[in-house]
C-alpha positions, 0 to 999 in steps of 0.5 A: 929568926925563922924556924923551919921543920925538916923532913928526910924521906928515903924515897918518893919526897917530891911525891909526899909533899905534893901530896901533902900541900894539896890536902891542907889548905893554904900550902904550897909547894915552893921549890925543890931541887936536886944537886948536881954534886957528890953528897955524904949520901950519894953520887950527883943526882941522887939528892933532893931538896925543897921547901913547902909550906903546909897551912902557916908552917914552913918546912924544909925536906931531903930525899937522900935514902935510907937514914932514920925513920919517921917515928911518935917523936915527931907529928904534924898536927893538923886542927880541923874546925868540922867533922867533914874535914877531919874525915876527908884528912883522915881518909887521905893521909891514912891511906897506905898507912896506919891509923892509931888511938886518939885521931894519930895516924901514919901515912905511907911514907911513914909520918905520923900525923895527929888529925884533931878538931880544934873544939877538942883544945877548948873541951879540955880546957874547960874549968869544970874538971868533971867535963874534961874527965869525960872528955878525956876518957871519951877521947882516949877511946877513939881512933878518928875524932869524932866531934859529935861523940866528943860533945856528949861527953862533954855534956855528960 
């Protein structure tokens, strides 16, 4: 059994995935095609689908117009081991869009990325409850993860 999260775009997917495959490492984009017959969403032609890899996540995507729009119920989540690569990300995937609290951003089509360093998973849990509660509080002030803040915290 395989899972496969999927991704409607109203417009612009080919260009969204990309430009997503060439921010991660390790990402392809697989095939896309567009369909030659009538759909629910429109005339041959008007539909397209693909399948791309971001890092180690399948993903399956349509650009079939409007329909919902991305929202915070659903965000890729993308651990970053240095302070360089969260700032190449954020810069990236933010442009065009809008960044939020706690290293949450949207990009300009609309999907909401959590760009995070993978230290931050260990400072949390960490046994010593003092540590994760200055981590938190540190963390819960921040828009972009900042590695090094998050460290002092941790000392304290």
């Amino acid at each position: 059994m395989k899972v496969t999260q999927h991704l409607w775009f109203e417009r612009d997917m080919e260009r969204a995935i990309r430009f997503y495959a060439s921010q991660i490492p390790g990402s392809t984009v697989d095939w896309i095609t567009t369909l030659p017959t009538d759909t629910p969403s429109g005339p041959p032609g008007s539909v397209k689908i693909a399948g791309f890899t971001l890092g180690d996540q399948r993903y399956m995507a349509i650009e079939a117009g409007p329909l919902d729009a991305f929202n915070h119920s659903f965000s890729i989540v993308v651990e970053c081991d240095t302070q360089a690569e969260i700032d190449r990300l954020w810069q990236a995937l933010g442009e065009g869009g809008a960044t939020e609290q706690c290293g949450w951003l949207r990009d300009r089509w609309g999907l909401c990325w959590q760009v995070t360093p993978r230290r931050l998973g260990e400072l949390m849990s960490d046994p010593d409850p003092a540590k994760v509660k200055r981590v938190t509080e540190a963390m819960l002030k921040m828009v972009k993860f900042d590695i090094a803040g998050l460290e002092a915290a941790a000392r304290g």
